[in-house]
C-alpha distance (Angstrom), angle and dihedral (degrees) to the residues before:
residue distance angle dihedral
X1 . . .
X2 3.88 . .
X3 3.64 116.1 .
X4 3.74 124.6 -172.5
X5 3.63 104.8 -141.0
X6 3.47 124.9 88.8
X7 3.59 133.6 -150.3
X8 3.84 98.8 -104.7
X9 4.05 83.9 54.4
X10 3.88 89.4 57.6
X11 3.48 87.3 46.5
X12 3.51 94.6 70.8
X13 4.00 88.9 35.7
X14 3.71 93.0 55.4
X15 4.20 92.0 54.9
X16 3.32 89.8 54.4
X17 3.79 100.5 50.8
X18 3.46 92.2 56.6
X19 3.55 94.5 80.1
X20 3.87 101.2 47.6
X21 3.84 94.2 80.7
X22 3.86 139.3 38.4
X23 3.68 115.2 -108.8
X24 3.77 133.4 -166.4
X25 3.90 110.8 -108.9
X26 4.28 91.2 -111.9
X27 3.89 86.2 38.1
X28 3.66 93.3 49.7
X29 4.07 92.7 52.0
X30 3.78 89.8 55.1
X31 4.00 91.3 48.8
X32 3.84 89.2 54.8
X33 4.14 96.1 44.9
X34 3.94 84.3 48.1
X35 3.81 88.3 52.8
X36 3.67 91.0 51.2
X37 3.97 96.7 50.4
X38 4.14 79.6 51.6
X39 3.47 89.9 55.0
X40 3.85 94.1 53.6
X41 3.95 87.0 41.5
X42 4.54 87.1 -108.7
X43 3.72 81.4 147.5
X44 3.70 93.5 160.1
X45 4.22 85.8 46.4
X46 3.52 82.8 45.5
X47 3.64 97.7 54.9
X48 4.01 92.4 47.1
X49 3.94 88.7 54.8
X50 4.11 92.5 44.0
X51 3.90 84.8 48.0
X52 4.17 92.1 52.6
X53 3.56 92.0 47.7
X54 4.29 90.8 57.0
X55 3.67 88.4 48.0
X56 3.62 91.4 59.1
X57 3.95 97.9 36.4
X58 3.88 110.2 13.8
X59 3.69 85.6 -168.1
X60 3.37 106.7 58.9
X61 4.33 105.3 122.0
X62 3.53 93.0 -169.6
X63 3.74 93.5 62.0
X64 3.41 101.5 38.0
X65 4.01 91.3 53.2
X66 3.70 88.3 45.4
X67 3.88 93.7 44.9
X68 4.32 85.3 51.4
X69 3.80 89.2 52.4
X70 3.53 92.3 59.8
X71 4.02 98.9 43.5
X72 3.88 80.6 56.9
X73 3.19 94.7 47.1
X74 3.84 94.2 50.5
X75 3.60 93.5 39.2
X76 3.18 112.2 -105.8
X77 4.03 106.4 126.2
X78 3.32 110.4 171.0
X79 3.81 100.6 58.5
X80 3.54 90.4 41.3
X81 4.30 87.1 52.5
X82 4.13 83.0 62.3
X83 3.72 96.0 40.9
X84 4.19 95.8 52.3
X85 3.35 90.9 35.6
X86 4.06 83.4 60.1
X87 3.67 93.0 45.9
X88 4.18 93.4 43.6
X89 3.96 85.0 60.5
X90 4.33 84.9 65.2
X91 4.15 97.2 28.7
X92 3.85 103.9 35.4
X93 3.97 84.6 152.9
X94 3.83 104.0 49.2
X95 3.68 123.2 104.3
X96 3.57 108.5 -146.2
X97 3.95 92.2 57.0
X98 3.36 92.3 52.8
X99 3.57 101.9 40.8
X100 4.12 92.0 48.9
X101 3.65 92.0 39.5
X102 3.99 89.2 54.3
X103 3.86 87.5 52.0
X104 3.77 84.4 47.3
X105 3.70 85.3 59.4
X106 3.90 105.7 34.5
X107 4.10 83.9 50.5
X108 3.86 82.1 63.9
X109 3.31 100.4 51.0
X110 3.94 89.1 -104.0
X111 3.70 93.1 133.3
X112 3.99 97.5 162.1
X113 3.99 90.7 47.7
X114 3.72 87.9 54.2
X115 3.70 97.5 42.1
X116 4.06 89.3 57.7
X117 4.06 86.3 42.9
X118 4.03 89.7 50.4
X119 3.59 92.7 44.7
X120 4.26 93.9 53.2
X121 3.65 93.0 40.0
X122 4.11 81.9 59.6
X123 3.59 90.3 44.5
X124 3.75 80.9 64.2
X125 3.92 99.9 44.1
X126 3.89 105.9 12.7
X127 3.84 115.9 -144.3
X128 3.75 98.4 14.9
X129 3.61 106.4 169.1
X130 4.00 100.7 -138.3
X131 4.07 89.1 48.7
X132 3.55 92.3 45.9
X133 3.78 88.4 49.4
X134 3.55 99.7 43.2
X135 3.83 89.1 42.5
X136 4.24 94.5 47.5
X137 3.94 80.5 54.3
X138 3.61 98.6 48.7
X139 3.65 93.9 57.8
X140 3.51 89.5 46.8
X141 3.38 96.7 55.2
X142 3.94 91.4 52.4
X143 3.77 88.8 48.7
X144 3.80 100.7 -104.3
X145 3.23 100.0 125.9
X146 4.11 103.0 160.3
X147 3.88 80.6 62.7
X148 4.04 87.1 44.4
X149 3.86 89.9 50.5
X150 3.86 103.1 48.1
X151 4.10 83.9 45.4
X152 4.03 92.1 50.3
X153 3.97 77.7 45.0
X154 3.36 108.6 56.7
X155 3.68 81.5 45.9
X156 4.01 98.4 63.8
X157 4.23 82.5 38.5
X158 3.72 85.6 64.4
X159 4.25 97.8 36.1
X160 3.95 106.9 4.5
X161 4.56 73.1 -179.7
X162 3.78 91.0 66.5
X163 4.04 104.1 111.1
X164 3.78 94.0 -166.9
X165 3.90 89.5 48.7
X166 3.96 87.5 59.0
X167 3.59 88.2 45.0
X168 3.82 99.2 55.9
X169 3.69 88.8 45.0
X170 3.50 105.3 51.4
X171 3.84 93.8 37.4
X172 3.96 79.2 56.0
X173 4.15 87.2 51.7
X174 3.79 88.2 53.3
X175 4.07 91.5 57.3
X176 3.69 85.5 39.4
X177 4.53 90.3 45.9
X178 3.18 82.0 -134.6
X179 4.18 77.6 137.8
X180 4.01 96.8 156.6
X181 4.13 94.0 52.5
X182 3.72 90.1 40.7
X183 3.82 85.2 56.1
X184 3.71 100.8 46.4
X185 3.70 89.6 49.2
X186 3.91 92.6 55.7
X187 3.60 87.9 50.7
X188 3.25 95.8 59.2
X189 3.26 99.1 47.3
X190 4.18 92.1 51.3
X191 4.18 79.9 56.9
X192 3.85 90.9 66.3
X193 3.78 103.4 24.6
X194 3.34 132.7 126.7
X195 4.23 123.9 -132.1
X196 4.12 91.8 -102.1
X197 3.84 94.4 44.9
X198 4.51 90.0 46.4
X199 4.06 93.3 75.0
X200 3.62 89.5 60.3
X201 3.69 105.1 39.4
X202 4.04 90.6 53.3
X203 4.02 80.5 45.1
X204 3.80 90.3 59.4
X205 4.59 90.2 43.1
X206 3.65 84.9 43.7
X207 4.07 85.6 56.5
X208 3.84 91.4 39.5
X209 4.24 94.2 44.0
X210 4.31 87.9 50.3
X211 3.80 93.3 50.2
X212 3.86 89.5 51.7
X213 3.45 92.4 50.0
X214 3.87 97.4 -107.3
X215 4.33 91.8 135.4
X216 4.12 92.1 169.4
X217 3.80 100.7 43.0
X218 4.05 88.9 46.6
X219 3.99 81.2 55.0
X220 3.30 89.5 52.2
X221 3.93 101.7 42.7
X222 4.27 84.7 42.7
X223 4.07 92.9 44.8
X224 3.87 78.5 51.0
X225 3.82 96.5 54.0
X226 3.68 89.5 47.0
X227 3.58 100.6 50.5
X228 3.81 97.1 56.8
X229 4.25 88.4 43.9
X230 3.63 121.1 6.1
X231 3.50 96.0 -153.9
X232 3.73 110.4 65.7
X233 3.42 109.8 129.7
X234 3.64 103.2 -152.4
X235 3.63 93.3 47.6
X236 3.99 84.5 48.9
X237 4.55 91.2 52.2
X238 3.34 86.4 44.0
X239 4.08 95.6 52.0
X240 4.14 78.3 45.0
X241 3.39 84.8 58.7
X242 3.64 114.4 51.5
X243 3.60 85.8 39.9
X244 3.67 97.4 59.9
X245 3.86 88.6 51.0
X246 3.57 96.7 59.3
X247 3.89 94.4 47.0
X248 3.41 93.4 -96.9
X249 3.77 99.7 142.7
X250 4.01 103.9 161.1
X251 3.62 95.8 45.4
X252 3.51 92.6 43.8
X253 4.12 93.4 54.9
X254 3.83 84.2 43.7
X255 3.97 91.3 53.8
X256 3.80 93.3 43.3
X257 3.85 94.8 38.3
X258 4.06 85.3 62.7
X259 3.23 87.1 41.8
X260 3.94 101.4 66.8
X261 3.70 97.1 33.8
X262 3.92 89.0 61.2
X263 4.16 89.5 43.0
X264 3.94 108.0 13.7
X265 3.63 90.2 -175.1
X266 3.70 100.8 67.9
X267 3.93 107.6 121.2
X268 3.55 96.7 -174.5
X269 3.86 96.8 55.2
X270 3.68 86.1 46.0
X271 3.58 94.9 59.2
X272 3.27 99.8 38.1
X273 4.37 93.8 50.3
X274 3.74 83.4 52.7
X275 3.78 84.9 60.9
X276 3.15 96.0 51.0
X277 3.85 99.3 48.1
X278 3.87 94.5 48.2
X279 3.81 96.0 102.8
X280 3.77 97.7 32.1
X281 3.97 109.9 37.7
X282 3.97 109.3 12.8
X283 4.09 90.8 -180.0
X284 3.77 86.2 52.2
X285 3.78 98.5 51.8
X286 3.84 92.4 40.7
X287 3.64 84.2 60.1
X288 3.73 90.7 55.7
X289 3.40 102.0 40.1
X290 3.74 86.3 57.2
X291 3.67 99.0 42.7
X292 3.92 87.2 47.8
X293 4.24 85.2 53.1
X294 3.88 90.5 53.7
X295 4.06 89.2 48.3
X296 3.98 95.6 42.2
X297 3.78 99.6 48.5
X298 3.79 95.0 95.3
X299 4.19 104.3 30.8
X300 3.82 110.7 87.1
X301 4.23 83.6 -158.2
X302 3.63 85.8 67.2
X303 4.12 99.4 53.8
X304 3.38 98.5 101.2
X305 4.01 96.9 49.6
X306 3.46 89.6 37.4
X307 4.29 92.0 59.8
X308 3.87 86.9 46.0
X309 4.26 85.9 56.1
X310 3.49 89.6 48.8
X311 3.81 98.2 57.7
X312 3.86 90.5 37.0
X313 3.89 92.2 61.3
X314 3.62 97.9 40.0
X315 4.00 91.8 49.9
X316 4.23 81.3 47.8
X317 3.95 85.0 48.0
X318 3.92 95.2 48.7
């Protein structure tokens, strides 16, 4: 899951949670050694330290909020769900609980619990731009996209420079076909952005251009992408694409192949490679086909792909 704090912005986070919540002397000088290994991004060193400090006072907020930033931030969800969720009970009002907890959640696929945590942790600093994102793509992911929009909105209100806040919107115009908005708003983010931020923004017309029909400029705007970094995945499924419509079977696997080793969790690129493989490596399109299943199960975009699997694999099981 990608987050959109870094460790220097916890940093500061971290200081200032230490003085929300009594601590024992001995539990206290364990809370500040974690803080330091946070600072230095030691988040396993920091999660050792955090750990101590609960052992000696099982109340302390401040280290169990600190101690749930850094399961989140190290992946492991779940555990940090029960240790937020501890340390919400004492700081209902403070941001970075919230906002961590709710990537806890959306990690785990529990968008609604993270939409609710997103939406108090901006209660508590209105308009922050990694809440608003992560809240914008929560909704999208559930399929609400008005709410998605005005989020990915208020966003660009607040920084009409921020590349990933163009990107959420527009990809949000595309689900909405909405294709000529979508467009304008790429465009004016290309006007303003910088050489790492280009790949993905002619990505994201490349994506708008195919679904209208346009095959050669979305070659163009994907070629584009690629040029400048070679391992954008969207660019690459979208190459996979276009190439698989014109017959192109090969360079199609090739493009999609790339594709999932640079983002393994792509559904779409998944399915579509075990298309492509059907007639020329049955083993190797089973695999995708049942890789794609695993992937699809939850998304209610994927239904239709996801039937077509099903009766793929049982006619390869027969």
């Amino acid at each position: 899951m990608q987050t959109y704090t870094s460790v220097r912005a916890f940093a500061v986070a971290v200081i200032l949670a230490t003085t929300t919540a009594c601590q024992t002397p001995s539990g206290g000088a364990a809370l500040s050694l974690g803080n330091e290994y946070a600072k230095q991004g030691l988040l396993r060193e920091a999660i050792d330290q955090y750990r101590k400090s609960l052992a000696i006072d099982p109340g302390n907020a401040a280290a169990s909020r600190n101690l749930g930033i850094m399961l989140v931030k190290t992946g492991d969800y779940h555990n940090s769900i029960k240790v937020l969720e501890t340390a919400a009970e004492k700081l209902p009002a403070d941001f970075d609980t919230n906002f961590y907890l709710g990537e806890a959640c959306r990690a785990e696929g529990r968008y609604g619990d993270g939409i609710y945590r997103y939406q108090q942790a901006l209660r508590a600093r209105g308009n922050d731009p990694r809440a608003l994102k992560a809240l914008a793509w929560s909704f999208y992911k559930i399929r609400y996209y008005s709410e998605a929009l005005t989020n990915s909105q208020r966003l660009l209100a607040a920084d009409s420079k921020d590349t990933q806040a163009s990107v959420i919107a527009a990809r949000i115009l595309i689900k909405l076909r909405r294709f000529n908005e979508a467009l304008n708003t790429i465009h004016s983010a290309i006007k303003n952005a910088d050489k790492e931020s280009m790949p993905f923004l002619k990505s994201v017309e490349g994506d708008i251009l195919l679904e209208t029909g346009n095959t050669a400029k979305a070659s163009d705007s994907y070629g584009a992408a690629l040029r400048d970094a070679p391992l954008t995945a969207s660019a690459l499924y979208g190459m996979g694409r276009i190439t698989s419509q014109k017959g192109q079977k090969d360079k199609a696997a090739g493009f999609l192949e790339r594709a999932i080793r640079v983002r393994p969790e792509m559904a779409e690129a998944h399915f579509l490679l075990g298309e492509v493989l059907e007639s020329s490596d049955a083993a190797q399109s089973k695999k995708h086909f049942e890789i794609f299943s695993k992937l699809a199960a939850t998304d209610p975009d994927l239904l239709s792909q996801l039937e077509q699997t099903r009766k793929k694999l049982n006619t390869v099981r027969n």
